[in-house]
N, C-alpha and C positions, 0 to 999 in steps of 0.2 A: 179698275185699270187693267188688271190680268183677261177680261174679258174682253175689253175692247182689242187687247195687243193680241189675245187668240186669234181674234174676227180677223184685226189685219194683217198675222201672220199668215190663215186661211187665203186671202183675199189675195196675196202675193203671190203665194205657190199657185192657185190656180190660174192668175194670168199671165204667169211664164211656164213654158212647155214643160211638162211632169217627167222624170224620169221615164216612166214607165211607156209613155207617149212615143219618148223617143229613141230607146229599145227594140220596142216594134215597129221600125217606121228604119230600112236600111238606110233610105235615102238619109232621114234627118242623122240620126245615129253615125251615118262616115261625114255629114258637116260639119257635126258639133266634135267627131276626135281629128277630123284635120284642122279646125281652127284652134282647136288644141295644141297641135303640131306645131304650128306657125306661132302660137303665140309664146311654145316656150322656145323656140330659135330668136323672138324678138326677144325675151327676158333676159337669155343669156351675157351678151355684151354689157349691157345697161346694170344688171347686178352687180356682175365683174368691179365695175367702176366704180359704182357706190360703196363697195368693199375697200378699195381703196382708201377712200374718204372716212370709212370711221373704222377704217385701220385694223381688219380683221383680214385672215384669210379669203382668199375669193372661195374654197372648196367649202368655208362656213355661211359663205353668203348663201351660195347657192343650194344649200344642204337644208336653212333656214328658210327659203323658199319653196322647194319641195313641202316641206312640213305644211306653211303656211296656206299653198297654196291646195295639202287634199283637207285640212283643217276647217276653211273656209267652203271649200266645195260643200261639204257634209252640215255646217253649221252655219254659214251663214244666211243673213235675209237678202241678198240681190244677186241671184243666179246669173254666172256670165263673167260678173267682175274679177275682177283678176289679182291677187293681195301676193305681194311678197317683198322682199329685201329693198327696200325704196330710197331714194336719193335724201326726199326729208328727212327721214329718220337718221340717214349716216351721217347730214350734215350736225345734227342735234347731239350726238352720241359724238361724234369726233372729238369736240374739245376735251371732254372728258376722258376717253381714251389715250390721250393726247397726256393728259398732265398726270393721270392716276392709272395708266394701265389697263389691259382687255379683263382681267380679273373683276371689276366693279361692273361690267356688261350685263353681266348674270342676273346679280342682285336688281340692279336698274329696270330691266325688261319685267321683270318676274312682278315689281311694284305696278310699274307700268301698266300690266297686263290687269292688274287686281283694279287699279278705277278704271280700267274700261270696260270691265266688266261690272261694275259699281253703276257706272255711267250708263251702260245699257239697261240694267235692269229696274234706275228709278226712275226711266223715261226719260232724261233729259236728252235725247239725239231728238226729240221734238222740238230743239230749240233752233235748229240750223232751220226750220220751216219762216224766221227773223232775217236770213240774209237774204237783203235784197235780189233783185234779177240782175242791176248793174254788176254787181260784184260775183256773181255766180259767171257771165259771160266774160268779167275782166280774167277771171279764174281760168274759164277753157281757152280764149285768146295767150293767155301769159304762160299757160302749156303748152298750146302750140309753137308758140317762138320759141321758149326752151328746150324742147323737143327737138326740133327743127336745128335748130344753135349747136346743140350738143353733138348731132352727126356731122356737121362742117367739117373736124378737125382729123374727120375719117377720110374725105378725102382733097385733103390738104398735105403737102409736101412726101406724095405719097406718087411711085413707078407711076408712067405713062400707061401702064395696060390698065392700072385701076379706072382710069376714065372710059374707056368701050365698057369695062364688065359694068359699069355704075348706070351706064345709057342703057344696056342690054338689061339689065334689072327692072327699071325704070320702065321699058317698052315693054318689059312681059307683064309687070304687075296692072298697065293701063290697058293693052291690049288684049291678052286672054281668056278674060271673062267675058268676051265676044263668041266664044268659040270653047270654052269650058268651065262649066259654073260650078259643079259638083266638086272638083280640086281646088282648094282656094289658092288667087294668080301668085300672090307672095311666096307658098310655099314653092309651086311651080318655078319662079324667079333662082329663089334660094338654092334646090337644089340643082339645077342648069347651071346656074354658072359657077357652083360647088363643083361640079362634073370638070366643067372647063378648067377651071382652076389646077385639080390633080391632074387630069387626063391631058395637059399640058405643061405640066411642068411651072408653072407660074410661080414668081416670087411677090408673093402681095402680102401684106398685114391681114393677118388673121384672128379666129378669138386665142390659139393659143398663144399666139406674140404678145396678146393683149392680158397676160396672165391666166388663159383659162385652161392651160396646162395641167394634167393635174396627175396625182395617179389614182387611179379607180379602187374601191372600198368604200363601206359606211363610216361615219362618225361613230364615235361613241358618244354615254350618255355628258352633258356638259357637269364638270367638277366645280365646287366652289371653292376658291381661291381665297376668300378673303373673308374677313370675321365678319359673323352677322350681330352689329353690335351698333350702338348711336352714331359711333362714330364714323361710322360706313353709310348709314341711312343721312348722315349730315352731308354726304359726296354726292348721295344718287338722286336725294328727294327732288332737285330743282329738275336734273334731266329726265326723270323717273315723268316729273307732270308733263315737260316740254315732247318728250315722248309721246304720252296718252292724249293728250288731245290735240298734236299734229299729227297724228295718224288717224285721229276720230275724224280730224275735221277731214283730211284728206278724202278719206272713205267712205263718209256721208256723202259730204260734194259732188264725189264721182260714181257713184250710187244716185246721185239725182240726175245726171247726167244719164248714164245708161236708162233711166224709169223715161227720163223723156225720148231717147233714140228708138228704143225699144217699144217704146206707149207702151208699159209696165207699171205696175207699182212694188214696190219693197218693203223691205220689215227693216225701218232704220235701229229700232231698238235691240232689234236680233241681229243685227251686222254688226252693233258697237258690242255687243259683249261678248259676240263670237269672236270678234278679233283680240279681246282681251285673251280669251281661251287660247287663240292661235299661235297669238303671241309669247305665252306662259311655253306652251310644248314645243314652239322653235327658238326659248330662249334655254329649254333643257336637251332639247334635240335638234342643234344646228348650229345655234349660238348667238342670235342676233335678231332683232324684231324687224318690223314690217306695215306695210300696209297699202291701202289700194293704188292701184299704179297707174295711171290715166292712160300713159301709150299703147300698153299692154293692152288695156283693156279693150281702148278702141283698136286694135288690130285686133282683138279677139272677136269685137261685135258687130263692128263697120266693114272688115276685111276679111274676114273668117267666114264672119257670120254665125257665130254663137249665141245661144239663146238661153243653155240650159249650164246646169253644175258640169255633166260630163263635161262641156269645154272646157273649164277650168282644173275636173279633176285630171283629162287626157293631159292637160297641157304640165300638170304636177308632173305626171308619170313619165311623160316623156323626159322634163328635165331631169330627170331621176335615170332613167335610163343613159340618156346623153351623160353625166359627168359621173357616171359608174362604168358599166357595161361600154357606152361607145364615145369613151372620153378623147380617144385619139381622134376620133372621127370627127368629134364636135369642133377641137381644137383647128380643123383645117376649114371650116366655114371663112368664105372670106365676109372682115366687115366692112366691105361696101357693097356687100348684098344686103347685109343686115341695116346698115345706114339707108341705105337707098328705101326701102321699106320705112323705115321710120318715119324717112322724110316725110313720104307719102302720108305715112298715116298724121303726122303732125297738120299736113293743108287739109286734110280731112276733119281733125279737129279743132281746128281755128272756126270761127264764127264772121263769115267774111260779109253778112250782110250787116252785121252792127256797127261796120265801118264804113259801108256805103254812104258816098253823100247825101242819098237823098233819105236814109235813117237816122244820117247825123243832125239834117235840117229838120224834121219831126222830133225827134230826143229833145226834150228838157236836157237846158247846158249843164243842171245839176245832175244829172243821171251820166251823161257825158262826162263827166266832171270825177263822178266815183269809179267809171270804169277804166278810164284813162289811169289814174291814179291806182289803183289794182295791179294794171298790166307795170306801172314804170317801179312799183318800189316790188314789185313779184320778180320781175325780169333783172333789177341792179343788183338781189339780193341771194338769186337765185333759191328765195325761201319763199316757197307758199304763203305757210302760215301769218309772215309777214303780210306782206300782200294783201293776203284776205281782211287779216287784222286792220291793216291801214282802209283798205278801201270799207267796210264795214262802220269803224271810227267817222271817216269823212263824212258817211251817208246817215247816221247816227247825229252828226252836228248838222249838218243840212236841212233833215227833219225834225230837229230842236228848232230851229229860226222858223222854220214853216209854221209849226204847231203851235209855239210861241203866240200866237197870232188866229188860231184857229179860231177862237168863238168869236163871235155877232152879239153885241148889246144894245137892244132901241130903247131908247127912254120918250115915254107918251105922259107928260103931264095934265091933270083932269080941265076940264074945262073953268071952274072956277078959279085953280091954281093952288090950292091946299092939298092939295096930293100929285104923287106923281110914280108913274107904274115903270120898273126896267124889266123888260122879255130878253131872258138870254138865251143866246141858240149855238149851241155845241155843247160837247163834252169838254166836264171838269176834271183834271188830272193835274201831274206837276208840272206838265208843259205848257198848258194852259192856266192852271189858276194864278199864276202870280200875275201875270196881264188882265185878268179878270177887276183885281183889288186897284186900278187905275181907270176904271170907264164910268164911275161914280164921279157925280157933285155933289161932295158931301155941303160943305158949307152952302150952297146956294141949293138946294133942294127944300120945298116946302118940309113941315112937320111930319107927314103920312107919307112912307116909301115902304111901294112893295116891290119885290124881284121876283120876277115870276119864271121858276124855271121847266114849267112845262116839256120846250123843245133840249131841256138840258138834263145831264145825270154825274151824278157824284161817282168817281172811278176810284180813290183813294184819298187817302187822310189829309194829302196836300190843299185838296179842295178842298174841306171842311174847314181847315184851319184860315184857309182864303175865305170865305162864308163870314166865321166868326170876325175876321178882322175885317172887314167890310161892318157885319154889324156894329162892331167897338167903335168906328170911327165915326158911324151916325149918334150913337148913344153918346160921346163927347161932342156933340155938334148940336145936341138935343131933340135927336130926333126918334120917331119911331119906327122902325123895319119891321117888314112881315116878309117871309120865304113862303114861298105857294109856288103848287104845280108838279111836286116833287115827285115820282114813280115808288111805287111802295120800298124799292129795294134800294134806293137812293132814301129816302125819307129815313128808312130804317140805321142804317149806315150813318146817316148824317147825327139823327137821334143819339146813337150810342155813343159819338166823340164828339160830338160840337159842348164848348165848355171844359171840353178835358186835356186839353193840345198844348194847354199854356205851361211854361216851367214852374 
């Protein structure tokens, strides 16, 4: 196993640009630290707010994001993606917070951190290679709307001047990259009608209105609050899991996403236990976990145009400098420049051909079926994890009814009629063998029954014990069974349990 996850850690770094590539390379090198730039202008707000929600300081949020984000640059397997202080996680951490205080935070992340770091290193981030394609597209459609949602209320009940700056945002980000591609247009956008905004006097909602006021210095290291003892591991353990693998699955997800935007490949096993890593050293230096951010990310690699770690380590640095060094500064961004961007990147990340009629008329209603389902309990719930869960579920039952039903049994009785031969065609499993134990006549079949399973293979125990009771039911009918056809590695399988299944 360690050799194979070498190869495809090798296999990842080389088909995303090397450090070193793009170092020497000025041109690439001011793309990847302006999309940088841009993409910690978009973090800012969006942190902010998530901070809110699970009830920490926004200076911890964003402190926890710095971390996360040079953490991930240096350790992770999908260069480009963007990890820090995220909506999921605050909504998961909130309740908790909520009843038992920011003190259990600590303890929570720090378990957190340890199965995802578990989780990466015994491979299991090869399991998300099981969710369907319905559900990966309900996934970036049901991000897009929430995306998109959650700027609305930016410019909503909000001065008259906010609508010109929101249009003038808007015209730069669409129009400028006609006429300048090396500045990516958002930052462009951002800081123009930043300019307008002071250099007129403007009274608009900013990010410092919006709490990101702050005053400039490091944190310290995070202290522990609270006894590390059973009855502390009895508060964290349920949010400690709900943590580790909505942040996996987020991360994977969006990580599959950029390997396809990109035409990349990644080290999923190396992202899931770097994030556990990242996680540990922004829940001791910052105060709060994390994980991969989809809007970010896509304004980092759709809108930037990022390809390598520097855009995510520039885009650390900069947030690092903005809410230290130039916290007053950052504080007068207006956010309907920051909205207005989002938006954009939100229709950028929506999947608008999986909606077209004439893909809806090709789609199977069951595929149609799971992705709709996706987007409506993602979008009511405003939780992912949900979401995925449900649509996942649906497409799990869908393909139970299908496979149900998978094999083919022909029965050819001999010409005399003293024998009579069944050819089964498919795979035996537990989706299939209990349908198998109903295409038998047992009572009305001659003495001599073979089943021939050439075109078939035994995949687990469930099939074997179908076999046996198939046989049991000829031998009370007096009859006699022969199995033939069987592949050595079925035969063998079959040999060692058939006879042994009974209580």
């Amino acid at each position: 196993m360690t050799a194979i996850s070498d190869r495809t850690a090798q296999t990842a770094v080389e088909d995303s640009p090397s450090i070193g590539s793009v170092l020497t390379s000025p041109r690439e090198f001011t793309r990847e630290t302006l999309a940088g730039v841009v993409t910690a202008l978009a973090l800012i707000p969006e942190v902010i707010s998530f901070s809110f929600v699970s009830g920490v300081d926004p200076k911890v949020a964003l402190f926890s994001s710095v971390v996360l984000g040079l953490v991930m640059s240096v350790l992770g397997g999908r260069p480009a993606m963007v990890t820090a202080a995220a909506g999921s996680i605050a909504l998961v951490i909130g309740p908790m917070v909520k009843t038992y205080g920011t003190g259990y935070i600590l303890p929570t992340i720090l378990l957190a951190g340890v199965i995802q770091i578990a989780f990466g290193l015994l491979g299991m981030a090869r399991l998300t290679r099981f969710i369907p394609r319905s559900v990966m597209i309900g996934f970036v459609n049901s991000l897009g709307i929430l995306i998109f949602f959650a700027q609305v209320p930016h410019i909503l009940n909000v001065p008259w001047i906010v609508y010109p700056l929101f249009a003038l945002t808007i015209a730069i980000v669409l129009l400028a990259p006609r006429v300048i591609t090396i500045v990516p247009a958002s930052l462009i956008a951002i800081v123009i009608v930043t300019a307008i905004v002071m250099s007129g006097h403007l009274t608009v909602p900013n990010v410092g209105g919006n709490g990101g006021a702050m005053a400039p210095g490091l944190p310290g290291i995070t202290q522990f609050t609270v006894p590390l003892n059973l009855a502390t591991l009895s508060i964290i353990w349920p949010t400690a899991l709900s943590v580790a693998f909505v942040g996996l699955l987020e991360t994977l997800l969006t990580a599959k996403l950029v390997d396809d935007v990109t035409d990349t490949r990644s080290h999923k096993g190396r992202e899931s236990w770097a994030l556990g890593v990242a996680n540990i050293a922004a829940g001791f230096y910052g105060g709060i976990a994390g994980c991969a951010m989809i809007a970010q990310t896509v304004v980092n690699v759709k809108i930037g145009g990022g390809r390598s770690r520097i855009s995510t380590a520039a885009a650390a640095i900069v947030l690092l400098v903005l809410v230290t060094v130039l916290s007053g500064l950052m504080a007068q961004i207006p956010l309907v420049a920051l909205a207005a961007v989002m938006m954009i990147a939100a229709l950028k990340t929506f999947d608008w051909h999986s909606v077209m009629p004439s893909t809806l008329k090709r789609m199977p209603k069951s595929e149609t079926a799971v992705l709709v389902t996706t987007v409506i309990i993602t979008v009511a719930t405003g939780n992912l994890a949900f979401g995925i869960a449900g649509g996942v579920l649906l497409a799990m039952v869908l393909f139970a009814r299908r496979v149900a039903h998978v094999i083919r049994v022909e029965r050819t009785p001999s010409e005399d009629g003293s024998a009579v031969r069944y050819a089964v065609h498919g795979p035996l499993f537990f989706g299939s063998s209990n349908d198998l134990v109903e295409r038998f006549s047992y009572a009305l079949d001659p003495k001599e029954v073979t089943v021939d399973l050439t075109h078939s293979q035994i995949w687990d125990a469930s099939s074997v014990a179908a076999l046996d009771a198939v046989e049991t039911k000829y031998r009370a009918h007096g009859r006699v069974i022969t199995f033939t056809g069987l592949d050595p590695r079925s035969l063998a399988f079959h040999g060692r349990l058939t006879g042994q299944l009974q209580a």
